[in-house]
N, C-alpha and C positions, 0 to 999 in steps of 0.2 A: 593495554591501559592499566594503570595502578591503582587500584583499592583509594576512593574518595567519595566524598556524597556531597560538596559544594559547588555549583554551577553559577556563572554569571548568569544576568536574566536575561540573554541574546539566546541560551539555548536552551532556554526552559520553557513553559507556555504560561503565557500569562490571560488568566482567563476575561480577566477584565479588558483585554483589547479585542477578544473577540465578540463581534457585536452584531448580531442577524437581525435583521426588523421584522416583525409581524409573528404570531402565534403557531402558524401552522408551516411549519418546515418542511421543503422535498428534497432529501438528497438523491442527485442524479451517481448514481453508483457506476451509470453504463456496462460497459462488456468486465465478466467476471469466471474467473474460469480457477477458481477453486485455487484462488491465491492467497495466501497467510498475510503480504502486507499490507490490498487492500483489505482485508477483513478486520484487519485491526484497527487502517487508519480512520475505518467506518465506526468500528466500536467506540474509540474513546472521543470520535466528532459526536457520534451519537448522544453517550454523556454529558461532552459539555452543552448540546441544545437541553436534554432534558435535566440539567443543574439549572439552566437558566429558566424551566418551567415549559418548556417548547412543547409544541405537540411534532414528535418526528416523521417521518413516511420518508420510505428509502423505496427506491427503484431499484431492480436487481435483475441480471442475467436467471437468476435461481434463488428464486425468493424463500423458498420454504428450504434450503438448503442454509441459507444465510440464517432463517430464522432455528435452525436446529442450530449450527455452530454459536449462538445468542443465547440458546436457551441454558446454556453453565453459567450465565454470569448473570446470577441471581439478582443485585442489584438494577438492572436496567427496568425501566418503567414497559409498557404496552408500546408495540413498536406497530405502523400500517406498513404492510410490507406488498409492491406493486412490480408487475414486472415490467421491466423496460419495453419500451417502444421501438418498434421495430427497425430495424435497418437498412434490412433487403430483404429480398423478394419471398424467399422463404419462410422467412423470420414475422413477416409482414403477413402472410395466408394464416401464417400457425396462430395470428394475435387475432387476425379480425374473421377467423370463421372461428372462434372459441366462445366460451365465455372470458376470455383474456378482455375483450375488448369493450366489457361491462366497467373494470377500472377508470375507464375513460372520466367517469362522473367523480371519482379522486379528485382530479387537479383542478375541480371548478374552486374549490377551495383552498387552497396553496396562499399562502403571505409572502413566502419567497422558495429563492430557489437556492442551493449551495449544487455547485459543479466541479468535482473532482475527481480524480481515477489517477492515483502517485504522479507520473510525467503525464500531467492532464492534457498540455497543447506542447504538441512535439512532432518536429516531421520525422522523427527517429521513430514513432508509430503512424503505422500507414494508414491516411484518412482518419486522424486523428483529429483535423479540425471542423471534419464536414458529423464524423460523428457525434459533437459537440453540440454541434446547431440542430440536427436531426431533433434528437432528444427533448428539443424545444417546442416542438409542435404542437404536442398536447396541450398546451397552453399559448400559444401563438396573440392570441385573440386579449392573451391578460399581461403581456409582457411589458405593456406601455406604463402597468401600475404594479409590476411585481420585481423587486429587488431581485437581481442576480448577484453568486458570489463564488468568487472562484478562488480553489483551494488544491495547494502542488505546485509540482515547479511546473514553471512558464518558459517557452522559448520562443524570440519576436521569429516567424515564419520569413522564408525568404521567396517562398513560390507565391506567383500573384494570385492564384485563385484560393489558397491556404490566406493569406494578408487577406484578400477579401473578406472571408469569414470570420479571421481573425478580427479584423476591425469591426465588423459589423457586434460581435459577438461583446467587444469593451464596451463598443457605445451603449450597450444595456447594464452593461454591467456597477453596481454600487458601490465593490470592494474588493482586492483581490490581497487573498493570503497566502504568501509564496513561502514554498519549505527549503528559499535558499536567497541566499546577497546579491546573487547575481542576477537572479530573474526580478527580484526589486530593482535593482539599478538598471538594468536592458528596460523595464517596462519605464521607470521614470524617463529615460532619455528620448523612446520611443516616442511619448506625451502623457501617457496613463498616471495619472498621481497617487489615485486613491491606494496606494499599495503599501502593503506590511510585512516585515518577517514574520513567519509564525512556523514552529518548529513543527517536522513532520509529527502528526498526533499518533504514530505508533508507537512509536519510543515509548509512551506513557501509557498503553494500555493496561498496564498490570500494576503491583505493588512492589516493586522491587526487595523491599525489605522481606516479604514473605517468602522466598523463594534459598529455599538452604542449599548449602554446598556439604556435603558428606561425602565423597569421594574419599579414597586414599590415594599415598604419592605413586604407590606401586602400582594402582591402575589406570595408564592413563589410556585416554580417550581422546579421538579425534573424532567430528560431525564434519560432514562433506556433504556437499550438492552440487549439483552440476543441470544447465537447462539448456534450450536450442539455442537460446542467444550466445551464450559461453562456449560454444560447440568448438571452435577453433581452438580453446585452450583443452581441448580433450589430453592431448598427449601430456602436457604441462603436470595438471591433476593425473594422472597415471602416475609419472614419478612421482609426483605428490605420496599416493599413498603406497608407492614401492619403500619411497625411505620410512615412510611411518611404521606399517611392518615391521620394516628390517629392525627398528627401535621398540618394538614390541609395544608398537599403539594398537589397542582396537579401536576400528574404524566402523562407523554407525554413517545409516546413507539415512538424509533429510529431503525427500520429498515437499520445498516449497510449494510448487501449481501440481495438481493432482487431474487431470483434467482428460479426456479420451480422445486425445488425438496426441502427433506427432512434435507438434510446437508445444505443447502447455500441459505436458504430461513426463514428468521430471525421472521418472521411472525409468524409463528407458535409458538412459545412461547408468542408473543403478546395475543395470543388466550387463551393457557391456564393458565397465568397468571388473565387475565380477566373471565375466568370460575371459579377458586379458589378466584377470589377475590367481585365475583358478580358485578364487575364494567366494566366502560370502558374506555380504554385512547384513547387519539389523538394522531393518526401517524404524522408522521414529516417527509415529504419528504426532502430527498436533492437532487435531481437529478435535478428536475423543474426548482428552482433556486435556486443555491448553494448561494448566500451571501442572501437570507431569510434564509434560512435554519441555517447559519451561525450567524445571529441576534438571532436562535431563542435559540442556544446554549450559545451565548454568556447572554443571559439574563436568565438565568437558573442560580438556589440557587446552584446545585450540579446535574454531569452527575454519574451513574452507570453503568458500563461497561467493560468487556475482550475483547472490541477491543481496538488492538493497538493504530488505527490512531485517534481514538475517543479522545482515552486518548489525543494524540499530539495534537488535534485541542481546548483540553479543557486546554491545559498546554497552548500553545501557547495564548489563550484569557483570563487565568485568571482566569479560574472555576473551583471551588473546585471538582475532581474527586476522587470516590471509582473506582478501578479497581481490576478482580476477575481474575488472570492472567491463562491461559492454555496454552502456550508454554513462552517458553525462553524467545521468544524476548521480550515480554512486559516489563520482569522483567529489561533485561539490557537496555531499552530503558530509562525503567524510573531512573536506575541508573546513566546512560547517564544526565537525565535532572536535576535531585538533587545533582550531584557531580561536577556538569559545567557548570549550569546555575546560575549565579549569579545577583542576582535579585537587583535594590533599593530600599530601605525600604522607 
């Protein structure tokens, strides 16, 4: 993309349309595994509830983890930070023989709920509609007078026990804000009306303006990542960064999901990328401090990557990005950005 700072308002957020009833805010965060684009897109939902004067409460896989990566970004208000409710069976003993399951008395006061996790209802994530409704439980009993509100892209389900939940899930639902044209139109057609564009809110976690570029021409810089989803393009990105090399890029490996296992632990391609290539690259935290972190993208010749939000933070600063897409959303995010961002030349 080319250096501009003018956007139509299809891809900008417009705060005034976002509109949640009631005082007391829950966002359902669900399963969280030490990922950079939910954490962001929780950050700046966060803000715009507490611009509007909200009281927030977030659910989270690893609450005191979310509330440390929170704690740099001095501006946010007092956050109640709850752990999610249980799933399975495991998950389930750890909550209700703890004091975990003291939270409980949280949600008697809830005004609504916002339900989001990026591709929030997707069978491209497994049981991704039953864990939707799970989530709902602690509050079961208040559903009938608490605004639901769903936020991410949406895909109409084609399995009937995924549709079951699915529908049951709209018919409570008040509003839903989709981070694409397409999950607006599929849900209008489906019957669902109450539905709106609303630009994924990571793009905008940060200030764009304050983020310098001081690089030279002489060094340049490639950021690469690689995760289990993108697994099949392993060899792809291997020549990827054999030609980079050979042009005397140095290559820096970005750790998106950080997380201790084999799916959501980005690390482990770092490794055998570095065994196939006899070299070694510099990690790049983002978690420690996100606007280094954000300097260190912005000052990169070019990012390679199938995450989403990778790509959003590279579109959003100006940086030439390859991305190796393995679900949907990438594809319509990025058609989102080249069909309604219009740039000045």
């Amino acid at each position: 993309m080319q250096k501009g700072i003018t956007a139509t308002p299809i891809a900008s957020i417009d705060e005034s349309n976002f509109k949640i009833k009631g005082q007391r805010i829950l966002i359902l965060w669900n399963r969280s595994y030490k990922n950079m684009g939910d954490e962001l897109i929780l950050l700046w939902t966060t803000r715009l509830l507490q611009k509007q004067g909200k009281d927030v409460v977030i659910s989270a896989y690893n609450p005191k983890r979310i509330a440390s990566f929170f704690s740099q970004f001095t501006d946010l208000k007092p956050i109640t930070y709850l752990h999610e409710f249980p799933k399975g069976i495991r998950s389930f003993l750890k909550y209700f023989f703890t004091k975990r399951k003291n939270e409980l008395e949280q949600y008697k006061n809830i005004d609504a709920i916002i339900i989001w996790w990026g591709e929030i209802l997707t069978e491209e994530s497994k049981n991704s509609y039953r864990y939707r409704n799970i989530a709902l439980l602690p509050i079961l009993k208040k559903l009938e007078h608490t605004p639901i509100y769903l936020m991410g892209g949406i895909q109409i389900p084609q399995k009937n026990s995924n549709l079951k939940l699915f529908k049951r899930l709209l018919s409570k639902t008040e509003h839903i804000y989709a981070r694409d044209l397409e999950s607006v139109e599929n849900l209008k057609n489906f019957w669902y009306k109450n539905v709106s564009f609303f630009m994924d809110t990571s793009r905008f976690a940060y200030q764009r303006e304050s983020i310098q570029k001081n690089c030279t021409k002489e060094n340049k810089i490639a950021l690469i990542n690689l995760n289990k989803n993108w697994e099949k393009f392993f060899e792809d990105l291997l020549i990827e960064c054999e030609n980079l090399l050979s042009s005397w890029y140095t290559i820096k490996y970005v750790p998106i999901s950080k997380w201790d296992n084999d799916t959501y632990n980005d690390i482990i391609f770092k490794e055998e990328l570095e065994k196939k290539l006899l070299t070694h690259f510099e990690t790049i935290d983002r978690e420690e401090n996100f606007k280094i972190f954000l300097e260190e993208v912005k000052n990169s010749n070019i990012i390679i990557t199938s995450r989403l939000h990778f790509f959003l933070i590279a579109s959003y600063l100006w940086v030439k990005t390859k991305v190796y897409p393995y679900q949907m959303k990438i594809l319509k995010m990025k058609k989102i950005i080249q069909d309604y961002w219009i740039l000045d030349q």
